[in-house]
C-alpha positions as CSV (number, residue, x, y, z in Angstrom):
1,X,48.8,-15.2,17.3
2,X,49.2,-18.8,18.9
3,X,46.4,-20.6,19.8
4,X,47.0,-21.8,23.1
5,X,44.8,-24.5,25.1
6,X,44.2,-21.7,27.8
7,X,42.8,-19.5,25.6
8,X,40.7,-22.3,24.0
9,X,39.4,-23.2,27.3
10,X,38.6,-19.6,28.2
11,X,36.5,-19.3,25.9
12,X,34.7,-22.3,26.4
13,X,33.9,-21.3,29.8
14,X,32.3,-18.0,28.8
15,X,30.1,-19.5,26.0
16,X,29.5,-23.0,26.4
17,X,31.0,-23.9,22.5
18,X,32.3,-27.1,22.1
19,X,36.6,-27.4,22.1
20,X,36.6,-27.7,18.3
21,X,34.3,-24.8,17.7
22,X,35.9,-22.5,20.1
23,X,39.4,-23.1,18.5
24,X,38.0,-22.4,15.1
25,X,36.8,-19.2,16.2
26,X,39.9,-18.1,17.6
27,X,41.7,-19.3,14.6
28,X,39.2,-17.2,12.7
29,X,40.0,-14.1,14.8
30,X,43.5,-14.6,15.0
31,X,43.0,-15.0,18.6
32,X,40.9,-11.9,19.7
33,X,38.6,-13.2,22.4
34,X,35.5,-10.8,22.0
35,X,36.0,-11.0,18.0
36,X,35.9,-14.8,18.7
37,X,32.4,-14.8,20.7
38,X,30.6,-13.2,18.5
39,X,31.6,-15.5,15.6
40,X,30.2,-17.8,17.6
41,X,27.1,-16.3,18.6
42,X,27.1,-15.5,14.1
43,X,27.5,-19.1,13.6
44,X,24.8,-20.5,16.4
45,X,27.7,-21.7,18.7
46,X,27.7,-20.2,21.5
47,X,25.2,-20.7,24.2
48,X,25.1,-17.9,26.3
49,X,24.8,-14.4,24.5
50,X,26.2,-12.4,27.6
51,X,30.3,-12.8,27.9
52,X,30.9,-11.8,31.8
53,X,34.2,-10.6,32.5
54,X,36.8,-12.7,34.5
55,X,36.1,-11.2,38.0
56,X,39.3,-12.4,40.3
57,X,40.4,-9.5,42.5
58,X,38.8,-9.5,46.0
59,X,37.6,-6.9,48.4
60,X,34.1,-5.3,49.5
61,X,31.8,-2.7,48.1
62,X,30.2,-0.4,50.5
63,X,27.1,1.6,49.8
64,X,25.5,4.6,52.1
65,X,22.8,7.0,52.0
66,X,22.2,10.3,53.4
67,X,18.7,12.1,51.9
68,X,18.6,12.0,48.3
69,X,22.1,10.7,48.2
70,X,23.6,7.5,47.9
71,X,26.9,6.3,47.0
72,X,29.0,3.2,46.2
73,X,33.1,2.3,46.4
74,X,34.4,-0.5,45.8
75,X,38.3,-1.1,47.8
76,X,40.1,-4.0,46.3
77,X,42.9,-6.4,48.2
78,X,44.5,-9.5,47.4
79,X,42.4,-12.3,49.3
80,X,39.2,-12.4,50.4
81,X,40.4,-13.4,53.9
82,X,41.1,-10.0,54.1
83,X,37.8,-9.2,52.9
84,X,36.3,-11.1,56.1
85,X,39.0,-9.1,58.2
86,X,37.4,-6.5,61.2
87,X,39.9,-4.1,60.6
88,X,39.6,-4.2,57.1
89,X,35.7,-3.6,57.4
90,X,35.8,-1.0,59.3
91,X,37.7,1.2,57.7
92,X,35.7,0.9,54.1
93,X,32.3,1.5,56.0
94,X,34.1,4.8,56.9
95,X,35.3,5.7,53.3
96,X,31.8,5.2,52.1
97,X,30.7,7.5,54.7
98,X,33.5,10.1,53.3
99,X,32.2,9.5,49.8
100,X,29.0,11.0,50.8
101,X,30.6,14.3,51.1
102,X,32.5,14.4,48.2
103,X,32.3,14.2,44.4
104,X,34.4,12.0,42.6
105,X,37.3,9.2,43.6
106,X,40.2,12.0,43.9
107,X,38.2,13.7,46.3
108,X,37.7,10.5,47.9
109,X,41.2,9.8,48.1
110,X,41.7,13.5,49.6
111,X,38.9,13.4,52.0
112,X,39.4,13.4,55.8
113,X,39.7,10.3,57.9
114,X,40.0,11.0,61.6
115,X,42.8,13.3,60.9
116,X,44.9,11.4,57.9
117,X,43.3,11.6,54.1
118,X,41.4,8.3,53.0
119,X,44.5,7.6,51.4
120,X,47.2,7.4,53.7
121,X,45.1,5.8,56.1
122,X,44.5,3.0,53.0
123,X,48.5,2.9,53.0
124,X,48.7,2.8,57.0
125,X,46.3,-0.1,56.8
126,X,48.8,-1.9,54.1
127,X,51.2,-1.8,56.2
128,X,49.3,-3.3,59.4
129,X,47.5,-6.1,57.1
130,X,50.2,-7.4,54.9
131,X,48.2,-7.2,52.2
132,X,48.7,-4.4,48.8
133,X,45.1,-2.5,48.8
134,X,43.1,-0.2,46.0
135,X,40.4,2.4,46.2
136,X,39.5,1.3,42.6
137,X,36.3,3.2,41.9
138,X,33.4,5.3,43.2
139,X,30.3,5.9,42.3
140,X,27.3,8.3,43.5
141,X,23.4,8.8,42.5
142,X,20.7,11.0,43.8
143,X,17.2,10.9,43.6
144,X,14.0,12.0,46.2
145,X,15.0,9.0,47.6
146,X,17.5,6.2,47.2
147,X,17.7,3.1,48.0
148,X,20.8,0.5,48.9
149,X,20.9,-3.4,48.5
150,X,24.1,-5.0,49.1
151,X,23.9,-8.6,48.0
152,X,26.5,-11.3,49.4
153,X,26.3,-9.3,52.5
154,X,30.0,-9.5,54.9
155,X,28.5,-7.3,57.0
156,X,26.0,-4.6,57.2
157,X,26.4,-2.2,54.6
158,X,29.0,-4.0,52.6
159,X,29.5,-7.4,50.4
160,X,30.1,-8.6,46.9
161,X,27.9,-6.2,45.1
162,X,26.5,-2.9,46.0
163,X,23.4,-1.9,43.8
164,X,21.9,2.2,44.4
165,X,18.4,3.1,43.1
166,X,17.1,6.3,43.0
167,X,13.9,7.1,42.6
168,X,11.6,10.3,42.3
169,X,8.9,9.4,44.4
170,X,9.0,7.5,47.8
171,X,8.3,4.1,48.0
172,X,11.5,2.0,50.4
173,X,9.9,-1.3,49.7
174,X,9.4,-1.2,45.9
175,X,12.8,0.2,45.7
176,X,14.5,-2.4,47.4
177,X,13.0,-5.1,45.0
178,X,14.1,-3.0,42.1
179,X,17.5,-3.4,44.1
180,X,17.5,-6.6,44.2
181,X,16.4,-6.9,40.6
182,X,19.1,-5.0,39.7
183,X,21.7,-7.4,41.5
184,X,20.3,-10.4,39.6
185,X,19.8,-8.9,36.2
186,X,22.7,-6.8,36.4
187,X,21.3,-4.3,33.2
188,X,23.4,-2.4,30.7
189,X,21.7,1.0,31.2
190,X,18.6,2.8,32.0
191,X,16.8,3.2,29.1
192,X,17.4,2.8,25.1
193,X,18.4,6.4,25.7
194,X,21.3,5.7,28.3
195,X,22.8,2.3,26.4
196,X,26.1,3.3,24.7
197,X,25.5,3.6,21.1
198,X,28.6,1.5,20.6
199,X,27.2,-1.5,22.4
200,X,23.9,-1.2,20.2
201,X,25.8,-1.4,17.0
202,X,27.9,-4.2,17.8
203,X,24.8,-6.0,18.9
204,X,22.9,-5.1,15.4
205,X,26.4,-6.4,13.3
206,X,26.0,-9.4,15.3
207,X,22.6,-10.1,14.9
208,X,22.7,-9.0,11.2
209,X,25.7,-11.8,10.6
210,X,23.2,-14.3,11.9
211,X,20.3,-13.6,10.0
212,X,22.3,-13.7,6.5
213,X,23.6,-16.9,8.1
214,X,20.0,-18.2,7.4
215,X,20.4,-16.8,3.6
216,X,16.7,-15.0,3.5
217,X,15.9,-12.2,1.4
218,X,17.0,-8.8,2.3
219,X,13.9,-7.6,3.1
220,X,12.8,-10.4,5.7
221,X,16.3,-9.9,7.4
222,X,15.1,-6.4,7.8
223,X,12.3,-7.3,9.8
224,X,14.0,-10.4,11.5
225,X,16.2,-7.0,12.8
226,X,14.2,-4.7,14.1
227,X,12.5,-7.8,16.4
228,X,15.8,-9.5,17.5
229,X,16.8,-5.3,18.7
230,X,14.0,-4.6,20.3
231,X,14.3,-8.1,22.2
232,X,18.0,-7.2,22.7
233,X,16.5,-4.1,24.3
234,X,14.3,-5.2,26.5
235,X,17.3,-7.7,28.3
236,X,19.4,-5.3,28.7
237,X,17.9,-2.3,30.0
238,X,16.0,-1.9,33.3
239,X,13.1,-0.3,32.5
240,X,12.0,-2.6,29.6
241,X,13.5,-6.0,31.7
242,X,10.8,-8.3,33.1
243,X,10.5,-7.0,36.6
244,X,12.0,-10.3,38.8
245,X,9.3,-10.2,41.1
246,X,6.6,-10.3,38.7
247,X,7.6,-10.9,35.2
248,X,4.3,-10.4,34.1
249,X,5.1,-6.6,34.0
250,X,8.3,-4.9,33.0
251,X,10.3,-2.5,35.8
252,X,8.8,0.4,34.2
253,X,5.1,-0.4,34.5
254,X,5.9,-1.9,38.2
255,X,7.3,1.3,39.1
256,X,4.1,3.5,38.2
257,X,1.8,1.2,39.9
258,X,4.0,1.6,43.2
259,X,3.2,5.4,42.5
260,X,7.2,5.9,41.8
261,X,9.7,6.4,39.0
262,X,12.8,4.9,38.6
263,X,15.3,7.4,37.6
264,X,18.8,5.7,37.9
265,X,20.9,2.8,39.5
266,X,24.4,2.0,40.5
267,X,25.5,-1.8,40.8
268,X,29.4,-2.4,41.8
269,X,30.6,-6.1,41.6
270,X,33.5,-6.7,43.7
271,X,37.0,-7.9,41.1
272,X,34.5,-7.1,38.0
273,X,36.7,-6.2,34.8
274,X,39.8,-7.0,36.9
275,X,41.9,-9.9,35.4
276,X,44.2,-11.7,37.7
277,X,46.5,-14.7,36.6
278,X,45.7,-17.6,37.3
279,X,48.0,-19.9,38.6
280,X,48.9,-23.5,38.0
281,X,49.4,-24.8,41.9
282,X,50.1,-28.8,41.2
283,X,52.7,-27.5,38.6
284,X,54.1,-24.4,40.9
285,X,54.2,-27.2,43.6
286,X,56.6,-29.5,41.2
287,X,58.6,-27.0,40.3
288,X,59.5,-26.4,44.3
289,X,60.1,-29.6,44.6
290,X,62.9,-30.2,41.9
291,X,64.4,-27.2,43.7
């Protein structure tokens, strides 16, 4: 596969490695970008361990709450002025409030919106905006009580990213600064229990590759493994993170001395996972201009 500058650059962005180094490693990976991070991270490269996907689409999440209930969708368009667009607002605020009587996104789609299903009235609003639109995804917790953040806020009940804790026990405050938390910190999973099993081996390969890198025995690499996981564990799962508001505890041990559990989350970032080309404007520009 060619190595292009694009992809060079790319992957600069998302590690920090110098131009050199981040060639190399796609060379090395014949040009597979995830392949090529963590022969970075193997060789001491790259300076951030988390690669965030390239978030470009634009839209709103919406989260709402009824009881033990809360839910989260996320509707996509093509520019965030629509994002910023009455119309536009209003009718997500009243999807979310369909969610909350349904159970997945087909039922979303098929759910009654003053008389036309959630979506033909997305295809109705299309048509009046200009703009192509997607339900993309849904999601939906339940607790004894849950609470909503919504971070980046366009309006009430809707932004940039929608976070849902639930938690058994009642405590609004506490579970709004576990929200908020959750926004910031943005964790994997719940608990060791809840992280895909997938995730944790790639993470042990990794980590393995970088401890033979420093050609100790067998046996010390061992140990250097079980500490560099159970470090790995407590950044990426809630309950072990340092709780943001005082990282003196971790989420868990904040949670029982607010008298509650924390039993599950939902965070939806608007675009995340969505890769949209990106377009060279001076060049697009010159190219209108020679006709």
């Amino acid at each position: 596969m060619a190595i292009t500058a694009a992809l060079v650059k790319e992957l600069r962005d998302s590690t920090g490695a110098g131009m050199m180094d981040a060639k190399k490693a796609l060379t090395e990976t014949n040009g597979d970008m995830e392949a090529a991070v963590d022969w970075l991270r193997t060789k001491g490269l790259a300076k951030a361990a988390k690669k965030s996907g390239r978030t470009a689409a634009e839209g709103l999440v919406a989260v709402a709450v009824a009881g033990g209930k809360g839910v989260a969708i996320e509707v996509n368009s093509e520019t965030d002025f629509v994002a910023k667009n009455a119309e536009f607002q209003a009718m997500v605020g009243k999807i979310a409030t369909a969610a909350l009587g349904v159970s997945d996104l087909e039922g979303l789609a098929a759910a009654d919106l003053g008389g036309k299903s959630v979506a033909d009235t997305l295809t109705d609003k299309i048509a009046t905006i200009g703009e192509n639109m997607t339900l993309r995804r849904m999601a939906s917790i339940e607790g004894d009580s849950v609470v909503a953040y919504i971070h980046n806020a366009a309006t009430d009940g809707m932004g940039k990213i929608g976070v849902l804790v639930a938690l058994k026990g009642d405590n609004e405050a506490f579970g709004k600064q576990v929200a908020m938390h959750v926004a910031a910190a943005n964790p994997a999973s719940l608990s060791e229990a809840d992280l895909d099993p997938a995730v944790v081996e790639k993470e042990k390969q990794v980590q393995i590759d970088i401890a033979r890198e420093s050609g100790k025995p067998d046996a010390v690499i061992e140990k250097m493994i079980v500490g560099r996981m159970k470090k790995f564990m407590a950044e990426v799962t809630l309950l072990n993170q340092q709780f943001v508001i005082n990282p003196d505890v971790t989420v868990a041990a904040a949670a029982a001395e607010a008298g509650v559990e924390v039993v599950g989350f939902v965070r939806i970032e608007v675009g995340e996972g969505i890769e949209k080309v990106q377009e060279d404007f001076a060049a697009e520009v010159a190219k209108a201009a020679q006709g």
